[in-house]
Structures are given as structure tokens and as C-alpha cells.
C-alpha positions in Angstrom: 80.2 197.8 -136.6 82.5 199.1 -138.9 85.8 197.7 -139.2 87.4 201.0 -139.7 87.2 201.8 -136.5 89.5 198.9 -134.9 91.9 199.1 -138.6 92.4 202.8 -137.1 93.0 201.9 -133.3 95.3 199.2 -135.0 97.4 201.8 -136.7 96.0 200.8 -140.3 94.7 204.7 -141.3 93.0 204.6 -144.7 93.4 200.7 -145.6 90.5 200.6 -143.3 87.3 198.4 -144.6 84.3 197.5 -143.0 83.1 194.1 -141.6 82.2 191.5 -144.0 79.2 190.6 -142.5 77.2 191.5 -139.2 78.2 190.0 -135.7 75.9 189.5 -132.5 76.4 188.0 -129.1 74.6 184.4 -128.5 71.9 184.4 -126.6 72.6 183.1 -122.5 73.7 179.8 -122.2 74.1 179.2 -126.4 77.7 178.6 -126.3 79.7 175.8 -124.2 83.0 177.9 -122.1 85.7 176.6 -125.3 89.0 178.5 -125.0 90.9 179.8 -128.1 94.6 179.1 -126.0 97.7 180.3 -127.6 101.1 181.5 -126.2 101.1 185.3 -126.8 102.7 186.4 -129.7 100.7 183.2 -132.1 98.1 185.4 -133.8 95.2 185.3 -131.5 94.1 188.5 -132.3 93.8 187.6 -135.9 92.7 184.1 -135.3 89.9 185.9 -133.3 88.9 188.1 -136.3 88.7 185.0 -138.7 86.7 183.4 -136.1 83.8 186.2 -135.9 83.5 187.4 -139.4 83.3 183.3 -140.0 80.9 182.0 -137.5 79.0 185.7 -137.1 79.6 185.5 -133.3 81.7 187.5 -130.9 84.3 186.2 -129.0 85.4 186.7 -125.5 88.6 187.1 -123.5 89.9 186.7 -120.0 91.6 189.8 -120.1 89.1 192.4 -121.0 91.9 194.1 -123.1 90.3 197.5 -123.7 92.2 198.6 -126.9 90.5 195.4 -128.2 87.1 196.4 -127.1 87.4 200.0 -128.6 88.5 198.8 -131.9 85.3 196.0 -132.4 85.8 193.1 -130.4 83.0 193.5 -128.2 83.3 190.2 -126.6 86.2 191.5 -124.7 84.2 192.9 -121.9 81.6 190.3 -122.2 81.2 187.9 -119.1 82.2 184.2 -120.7 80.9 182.3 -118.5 77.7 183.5 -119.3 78.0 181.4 -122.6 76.8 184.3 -125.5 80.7 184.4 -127.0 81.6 181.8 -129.1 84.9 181.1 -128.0 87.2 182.7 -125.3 90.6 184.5 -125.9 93.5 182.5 -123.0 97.0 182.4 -122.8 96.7 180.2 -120.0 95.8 176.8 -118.6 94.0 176.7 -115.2 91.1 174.4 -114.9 91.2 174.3 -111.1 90.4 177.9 -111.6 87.9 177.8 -114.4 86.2 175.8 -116.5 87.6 176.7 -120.1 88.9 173.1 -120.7 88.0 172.6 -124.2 90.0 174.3 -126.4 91.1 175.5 -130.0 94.9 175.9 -129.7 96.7 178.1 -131.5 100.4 176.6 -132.3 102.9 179.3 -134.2 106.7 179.0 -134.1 107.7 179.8 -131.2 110.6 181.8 -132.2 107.8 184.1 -134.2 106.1 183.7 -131.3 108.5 185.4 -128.9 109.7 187.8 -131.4 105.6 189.3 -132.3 105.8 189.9 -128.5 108.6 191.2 -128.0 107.2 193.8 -130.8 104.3 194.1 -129.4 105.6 194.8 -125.7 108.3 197.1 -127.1 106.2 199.3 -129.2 103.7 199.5 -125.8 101.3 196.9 -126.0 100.3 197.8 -129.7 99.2 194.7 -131.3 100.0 195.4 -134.3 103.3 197.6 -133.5 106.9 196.7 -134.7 110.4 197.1 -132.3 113.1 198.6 -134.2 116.8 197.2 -134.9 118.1 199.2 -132.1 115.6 197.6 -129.5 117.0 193.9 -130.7 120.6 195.3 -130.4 119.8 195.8 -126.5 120.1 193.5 -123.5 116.6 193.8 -123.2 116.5 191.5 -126.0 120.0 190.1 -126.7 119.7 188.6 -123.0 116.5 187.6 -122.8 116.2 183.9 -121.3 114.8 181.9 -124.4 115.1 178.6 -122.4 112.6 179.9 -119.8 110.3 181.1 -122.6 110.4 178.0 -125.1 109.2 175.9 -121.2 106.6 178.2 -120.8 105.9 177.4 -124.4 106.3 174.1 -124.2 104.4 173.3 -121.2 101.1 175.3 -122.0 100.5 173.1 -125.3 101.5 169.9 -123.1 99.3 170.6 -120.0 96.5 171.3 -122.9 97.3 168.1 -124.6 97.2 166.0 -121.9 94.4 167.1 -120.0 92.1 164.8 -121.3 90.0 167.1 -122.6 88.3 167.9 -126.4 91.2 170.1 -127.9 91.4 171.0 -132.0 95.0 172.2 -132.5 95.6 174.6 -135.2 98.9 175.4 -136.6 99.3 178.9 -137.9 101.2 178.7 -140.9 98.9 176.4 -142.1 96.1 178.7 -141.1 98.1 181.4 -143.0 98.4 179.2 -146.3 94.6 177.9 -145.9 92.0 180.0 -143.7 89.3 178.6 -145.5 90.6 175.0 -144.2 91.3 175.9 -140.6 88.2 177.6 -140.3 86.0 175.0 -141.4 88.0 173.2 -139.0 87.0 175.1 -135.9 83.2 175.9 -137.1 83.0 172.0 -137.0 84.7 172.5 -133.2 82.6 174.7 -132.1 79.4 173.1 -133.3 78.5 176.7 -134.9 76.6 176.8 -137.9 76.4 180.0 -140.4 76.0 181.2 -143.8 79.6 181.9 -144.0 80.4 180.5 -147.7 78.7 184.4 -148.7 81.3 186.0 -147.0 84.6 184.4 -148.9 85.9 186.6 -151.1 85.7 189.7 -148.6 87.2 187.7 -145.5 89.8 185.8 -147.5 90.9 188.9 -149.1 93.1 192.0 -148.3 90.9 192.6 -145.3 92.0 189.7 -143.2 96.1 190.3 -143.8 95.4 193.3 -142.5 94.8 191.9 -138.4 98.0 190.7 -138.8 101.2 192.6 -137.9 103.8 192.6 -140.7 106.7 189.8 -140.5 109.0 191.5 -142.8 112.1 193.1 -142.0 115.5 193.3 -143.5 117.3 191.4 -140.8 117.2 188.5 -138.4 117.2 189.6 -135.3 118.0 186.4 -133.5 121.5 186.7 -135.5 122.2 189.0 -132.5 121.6 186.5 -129.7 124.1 183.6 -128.8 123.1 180.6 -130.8 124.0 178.4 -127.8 120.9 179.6 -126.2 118.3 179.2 -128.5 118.8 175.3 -128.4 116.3 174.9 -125.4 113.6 176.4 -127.7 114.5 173.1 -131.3 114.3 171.0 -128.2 110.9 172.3 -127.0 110.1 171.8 -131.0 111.4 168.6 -131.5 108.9 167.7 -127.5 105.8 169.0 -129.2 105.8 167.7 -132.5 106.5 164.4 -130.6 103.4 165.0 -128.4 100.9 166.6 -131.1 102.3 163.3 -133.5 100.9 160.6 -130.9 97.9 162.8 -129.6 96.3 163.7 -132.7 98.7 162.4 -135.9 100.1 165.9 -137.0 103.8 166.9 -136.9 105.0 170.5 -136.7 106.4 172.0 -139.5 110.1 171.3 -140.2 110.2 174.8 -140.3 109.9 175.4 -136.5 113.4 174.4 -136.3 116.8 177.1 -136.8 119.7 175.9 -138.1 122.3 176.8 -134.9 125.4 177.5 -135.8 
């Protein structure tokens, strides 16, 4: 598989490189239904990446994104429940409909986390596409309701929490500083064992950054909305760092929070 072909699909052109190592399905039955569950807009594409070129596995999805399959991730299309993906792609939590109850959970700021999909809806569902200053200037973003996304965002990561259920929270910044940390982190999850040390210096490298769309730009585009109505999204903050402090003895990075004015 090269990785070429989803770099291109991904609008990367000629930074294209290929996989750092070969990756295969399990065989029936090898791998227990684990979710990887994130809000959309947290880096699950690239967590996803990290996760196959570490453990040498495919991973699934519940939403058989074909963009996704044609650029590499063959697990897209593959039946999870069938257990030969390592771990399964969710934005959700419904375990009266399905059993993906474990899970790896992806935490980013959620103020990234709403602006990467805002990109990523605005620029037509490319995940790795970028909305321009005149898209934040519009209603469609200037009005969006920020209290109704930061309790959607809020209340996946609780109803994970406290479902009773094995769940590894990952914090994406620190997966950002650290891969090599995280990642060791989730191979321990997920039970999966590899010879991943050979693969360092290519997955570490250039080649990962390059799953992740760019967070630069020259302005902040939440200067444009009301600062009255973000404060729903530091108090959704403030409630998960709370939670994740007396479920598992981590705080969220001070970070998360925006200075209001």
C-alpha cells in the first residue's frame, strides 16, 4: 500500500511517502470491538494513521467513509464486528445499539475541535481542507451555537466516562508533543503486540505531520464571534477536566481555556 496514494486523495501532491511498514487485517475474531471515540474535528483521522503504521493493523470505522478507503484505510469498509480491525473509528456513544464499549478516547480542545470541522465541512468534507477568512466572517460561522456544540462535546466524553467501562483517554496535544508516549499507551490498551520500535524514525518523522491538516493561519477566527457565547464551551472545560481528574487522575491542559473578554 503505498501511502502516496491517500497523501494525494488528501491534497498533499508530491510530499507524498510510502507506508512505513506493511499493514494486514487480523484474522476473524483476533481483535475485541474497542472504539477509538472522539468528537469530530480531534484528529481521528491522524490518530488512526499512528495507530496502524504502530500496531501493523488496520482499523475500522462506523461510517465506511469512502474517501478514507480510497486513500489506504482499508478498514473503513471492513465489517467490525467481525473483530480483524484493531480498533474502530466512532464519534458516538450508543451501547444499547452496539457493543463498542471499550474505548480509546480522543480528547482535543474543543474550540480546535469545532474550528478543524468547521474546515473540514466548509471546504466539502475534505479532511484535510481549510475554510477561508471570508467563510468565518459569515453567519454560517459567526452564529453558530457554540453552547449546543461544547454539550454535545461535553456529554460524549462524560457518557464514556461513566459508563463503567475500560476506557484509555488520550489528550491530543500531548499526543502531538509525544506520539511515541501515547502510542505505547494504546498498544498496551489494545493488548497488540508488534515490532514497532523498527519503524521510529520513519513514523515519527515528516510523514506523520503530514495526516494532519495545518493549524496555522494569520488570524483568530473566534475574534469574530461574541465572546459572551463561547463561555458555555470554558465551562464544558472546567466539567471535564473535573471528571477525567477523579476518573483517571489527569487534568486537561490549562490551555483548553480562552481568555473572554
Amino acid at each position: 500500500m503505498k501511502l502516496s496514494i491517500f497523501l494525494s486523495l488528501a491534497g498533499y501532491g508530491s510530499q507524498a511517502q510510502e507506508r512505513c511498514g506493511k499493514i494486514q487485517f487480523g484474522k476473524p475474531s483476533q481483535f475485541a470491538p474497542v472504539s477509538l471515540s472522539s468528537f469530530p474535528g480531534s484528529g481521528n483521522t491522524w490518530a488512526r494513521y499512528l495507530i496502524e503504521e504502530y500496531t501493523g493493523y488496520y482499523t475500522g470505522s462506523v461510517y465506511h467513509d469512502g474517501k478514507l478507503y480510497r486513500g489506504g484505510f482499508k478498514g473503513e469498509k471492513e465489517e467490525w464486528r467481525e473483530g480483524r480491525v484493531v480498533i474502530t473509528k466512532t464519534h458516538t456513544f450508543r451501547p444499547e445499539y452496539d457493543p463498542l464499549t471499550d474505548a480509546v478516547i480522543l480528547i482535543r480542545n474543543p474550540y480546535d475541535c469545532f474550528l478543524s470541522e468547521f474546515n473540514r465541512i466548509t471546504s466539502g468534507s475534505d479532511h484535510t481542507g481549510k475554510a477561508s477568512n471570508a467563510d468565518f466572517m459569515d453567519a454560517k460561522w459567526v452564529e453558530r451555537d457554540f453552547s449546543k456544540l461544547a454539550s454535545r462535546w461535553l456529554r460524549l466524553y462524560t457518557n464514556l466516562l461513566k459508563s463503567g467501562n475500560d476506557i484509555l483517554p488520550i489528550i491530543y496535544e500531548e499526543m502531538k508533543a509525544d506520539p511515541k508516549m501515547e502510542m505505547k499507551k494504546i498498544v498496551k490498551f489494545l493488548d497488540v503486540h508488534t515490532d514497532y520500535e523498527s519503524k521510529y524514525d520513519c513514523l515519527f518523522g515528516d510523514n506523520s505531520l503530514r495526516f494532519k491538516r495545518s493549524s496555522y493561519r494569520e488570524y483568530d477566527p473566534y475574534l469574530y464571534i461574541d465572546q459572551e457565547r463561547l463561555k458555555p464551551v470554558n465551562k464544558a472545560i472546567m466539567e471535564l477536566s473535573a471528571l477525567l481528574n477523579s476518573t483517571h487522575g489527569i487534568e486537561l491542559p490549562i490551555t483548553y481555556q480562552r481568555d473572554l473578554f
